[in-house]
C-alpha positions as CSV (number, residue, x, y, z in Angstrom):
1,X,15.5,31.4,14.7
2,X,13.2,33.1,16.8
3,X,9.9,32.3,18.9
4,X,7.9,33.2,16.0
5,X,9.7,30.9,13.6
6,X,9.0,27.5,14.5
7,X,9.3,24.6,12.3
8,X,6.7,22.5,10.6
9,X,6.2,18.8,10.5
10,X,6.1,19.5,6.4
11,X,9.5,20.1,6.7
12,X,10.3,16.7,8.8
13,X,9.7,15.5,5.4
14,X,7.9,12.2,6.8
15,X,6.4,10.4,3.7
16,X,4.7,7.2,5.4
17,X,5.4,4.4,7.2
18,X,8.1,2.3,5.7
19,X,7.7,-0.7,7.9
20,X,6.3,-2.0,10.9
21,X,8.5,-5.3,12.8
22,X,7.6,-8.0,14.4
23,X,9.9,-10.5,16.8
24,X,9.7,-13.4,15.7
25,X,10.4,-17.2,17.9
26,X,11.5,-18.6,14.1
27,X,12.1,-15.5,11.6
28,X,12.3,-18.1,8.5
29,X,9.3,-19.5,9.7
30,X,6.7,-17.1,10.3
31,X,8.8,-14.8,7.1
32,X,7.6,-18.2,5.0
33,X,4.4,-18.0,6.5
34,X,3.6,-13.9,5.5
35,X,4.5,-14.8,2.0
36,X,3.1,-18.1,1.4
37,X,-0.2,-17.1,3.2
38,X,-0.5,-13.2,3.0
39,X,1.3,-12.9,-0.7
40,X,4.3,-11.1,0.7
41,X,8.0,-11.6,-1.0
42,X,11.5,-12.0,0.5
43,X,12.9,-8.3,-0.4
44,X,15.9,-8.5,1.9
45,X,17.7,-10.8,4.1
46,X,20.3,-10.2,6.8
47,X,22.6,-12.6,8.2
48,X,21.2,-12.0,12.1
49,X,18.5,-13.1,10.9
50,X,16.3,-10.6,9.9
51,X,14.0,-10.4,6.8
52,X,12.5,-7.3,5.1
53,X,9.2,-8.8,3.0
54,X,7.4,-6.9,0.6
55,X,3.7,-6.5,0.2
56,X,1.8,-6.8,-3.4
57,X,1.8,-2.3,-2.6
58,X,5.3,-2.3,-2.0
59,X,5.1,-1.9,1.7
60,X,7.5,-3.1,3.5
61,X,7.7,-5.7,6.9
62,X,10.7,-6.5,9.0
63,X,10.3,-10.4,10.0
64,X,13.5,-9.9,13.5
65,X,14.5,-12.5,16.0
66,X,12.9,-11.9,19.3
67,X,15.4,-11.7,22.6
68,X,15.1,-13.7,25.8
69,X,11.8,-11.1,27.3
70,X,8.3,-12.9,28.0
71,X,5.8,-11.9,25.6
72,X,3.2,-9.6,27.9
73,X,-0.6,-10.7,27.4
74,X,-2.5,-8.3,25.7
75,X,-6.0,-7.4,23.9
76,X,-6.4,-5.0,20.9
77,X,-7.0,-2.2,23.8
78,X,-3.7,-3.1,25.5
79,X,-1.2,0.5,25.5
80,X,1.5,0.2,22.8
81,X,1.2,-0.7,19.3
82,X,-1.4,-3.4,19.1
83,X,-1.9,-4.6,15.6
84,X,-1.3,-4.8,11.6
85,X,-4.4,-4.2,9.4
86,X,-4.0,-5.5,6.0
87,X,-6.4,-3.9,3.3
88,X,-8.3,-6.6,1.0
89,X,-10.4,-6.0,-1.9
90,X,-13.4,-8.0,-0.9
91,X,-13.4,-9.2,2.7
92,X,-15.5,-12.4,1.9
93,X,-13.1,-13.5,-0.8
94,X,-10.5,-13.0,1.8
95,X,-11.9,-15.1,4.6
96,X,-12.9,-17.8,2.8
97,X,-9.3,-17.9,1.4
98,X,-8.2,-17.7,5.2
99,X,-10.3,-20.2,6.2
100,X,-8.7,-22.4,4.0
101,X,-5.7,-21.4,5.2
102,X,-6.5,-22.5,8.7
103,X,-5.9,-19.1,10.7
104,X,-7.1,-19.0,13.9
105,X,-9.6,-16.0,14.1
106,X,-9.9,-13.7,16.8
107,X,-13.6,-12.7,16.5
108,X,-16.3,-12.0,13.8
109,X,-16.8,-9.8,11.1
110,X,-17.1,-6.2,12.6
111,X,-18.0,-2.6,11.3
112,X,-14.4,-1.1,11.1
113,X,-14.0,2.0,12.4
114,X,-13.4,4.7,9.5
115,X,-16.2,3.0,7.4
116,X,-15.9,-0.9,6.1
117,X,-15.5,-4.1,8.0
118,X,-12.9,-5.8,9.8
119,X,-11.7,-9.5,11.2
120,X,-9.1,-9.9,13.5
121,X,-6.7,-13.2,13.1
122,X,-3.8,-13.9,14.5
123,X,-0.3,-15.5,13.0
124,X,1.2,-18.9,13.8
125,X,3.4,-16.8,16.6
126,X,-0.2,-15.2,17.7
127,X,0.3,-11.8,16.8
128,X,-2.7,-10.1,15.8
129,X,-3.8,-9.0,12.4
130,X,-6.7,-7.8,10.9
131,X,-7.8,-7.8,7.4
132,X,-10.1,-4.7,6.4
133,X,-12.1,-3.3,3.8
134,X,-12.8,0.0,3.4
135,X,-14.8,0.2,-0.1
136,X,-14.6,4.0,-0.2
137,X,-10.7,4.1,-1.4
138,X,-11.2,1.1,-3.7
């Protein structure tokens, strides 16, 4: 191959994001929570334990024991990855459902940016989430 002849990220091949993974303190814990709460199902389970849930979309998340390191502080502006957004039909629905649910929320209801509106809320384990609705792909 020459100079000229580079490669493209077309022919990575990347087709999405299969999963994002969080550590968990209890992984059948907070893997009961995400499906009893959020509608997620048990797709997959490792003995180490890890679980693979499945989203109502067929997305996946990977529910992994965390190691012995200190969990950093950290806002939604901290460097790294910083959060899962979870799409909702109708954001009010979805909060009043939460609500019932007893999540603790981390702020009000926001203009997302992109278009739509956003809350933050965090899991029993406090790691932040964000429900979203963007009415323009709907």
């Amino acid at each position: 191959m020459t100079a000229q002849e580079k490669n493209t990220p077309s022919e990575l091949g990347i087709l999405g994001i299969d999963h994002p993974a969080v550590a968990a303190n209890d992984v059948e814990k907070l893997s009961d929570w995400y499906c009893t709460v959020l509608g997620y199902e048990p797709w997959f389970q490792h003995p180490k334990p890890v679980w693979m849930l499945k989203a109502p979309d067929g997305t996946l998340l990977e529910i992994m024991p965390k190691d012995d390191s200190s969990r950093p502080s950290r806002t939604t502006w901290t460097p790294g990855w910083s959060h899962l957004a979870l799409r909702v039909q109708d954001i009010e629905t979805a909060i009043v459902y939460l609500d019932q649910c007893e999540v603790k929320w981390g702020g009000e209801l926001s203009p997302a940016i992109g278009g739509g509106r956003v809350r933050n809320f965090f899991d029993p384990e406090g790691n932040l989430l964000q429900i979203l609705e963007r009415p323009r792909y709907q």
